[in-house]
C-alpha angles and dihedrals in degrees: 000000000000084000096051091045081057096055096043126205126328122213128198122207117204115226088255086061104049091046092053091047092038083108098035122120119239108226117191102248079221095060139086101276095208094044094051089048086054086053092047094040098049104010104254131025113300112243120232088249091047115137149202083276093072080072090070100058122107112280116226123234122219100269096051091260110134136221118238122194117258112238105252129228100262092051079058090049089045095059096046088057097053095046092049088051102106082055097059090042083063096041102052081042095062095042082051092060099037089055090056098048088047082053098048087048085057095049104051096046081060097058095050123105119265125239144201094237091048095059118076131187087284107044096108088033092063091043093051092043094056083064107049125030109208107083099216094050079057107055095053088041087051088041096052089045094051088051090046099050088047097047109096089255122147116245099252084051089054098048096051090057114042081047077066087045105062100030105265084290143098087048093181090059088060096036088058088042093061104034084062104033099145099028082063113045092049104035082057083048100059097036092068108036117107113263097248082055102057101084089065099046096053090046085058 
């Protein structure tokens, strides 16, 4: 009897058992039962100033293995993009430039001279609509614009009114008006004469 007590009991698992406690955690029967379900839960003891981040480390598996994140599909996109950075400077670089030198080309067209060929029956039209936005508001403002630049008023005359015109706004409309002031009302003139009729027009 002395030498079983010695060797104590010997228990025997059936296969069933073991299959269904193949992922169980062994606890020490001598140690503290909650701390060593906090160690088995999160993978160490929890600190009093632990927080719901501890929630984000890595769990590990039953055999001590641990889970890593898999990289998502916008990491993937993020480095793609780093490593095509060099591309897209070039590329907003070269948008940059070609924007000047649209803008050079417009501003030099501005500043050439404007000719009679270059003006056709909606010239003033197309000024005056950049500026307003209902069609019908401006056609009579076009209307009224075209009869004041061809009265025999002075300059100063013309710009006043057409100033008045246009609101006391849009002062580089008025500015272009008068600047051309020929070029334009008979340019429009003869734009829109029939073609039977231009010879006249361009004998006036």
């Amino acid at each position: 009897m002395d030498e079983q007590d010695n060797q104590g009991v010997v228990v025997l698992f059936e296969d069933e058992d073991e299959e269904d406690g193949a992922g169980d955690v062994v606890v020490d029967p001598e140690s503290d039962g909650d701390a060593d379900a906090d160690i088995a839960a999160t993978g160490g003891p929890l600190d009093d100033g632990a927080t719901a981040d501890a929630a984000a480390t890595p769990t590990p598996t039953a055999i001590g293995r641990v889970k890593r994140p898999k990289p998502s599909a916008a990491s993937d996109e993020e480095a793609d993009g780093l490593l095509d950075a060099p591309d897209a400077v070039r590329e907003i670089h070269t948008a940059k430039r070609m924007k000047r030198e649209r803008d050079a080309a417009a501003a030099a067209a501005a500043e050439a001279p404007l000719t009679v060929d270059r003006v056709d029956a909606f010239y003033v039209q197309r000024a005056v609509g950049a500026c307003y936005d209902d069609a019908r508001d401006v056609e009579q403002r076009t209307s009224r614009a075209l009869a004041l630049m061809g009265s025999p008023i002075d300059l100063a005359d013309l710009e006043n009114a057409l100033m008045e015109l246009f609101e006391y706004e849009h002062f580089e409309l008025v500015r272009k008006l008068c600047v051309h002031r020929d070029v334009l009302v008979w340019g429009t003139r003869l734009a829109q004469a029939p073609l039977a009729e231009k010879p006249a027009v361009l004998e006036a």
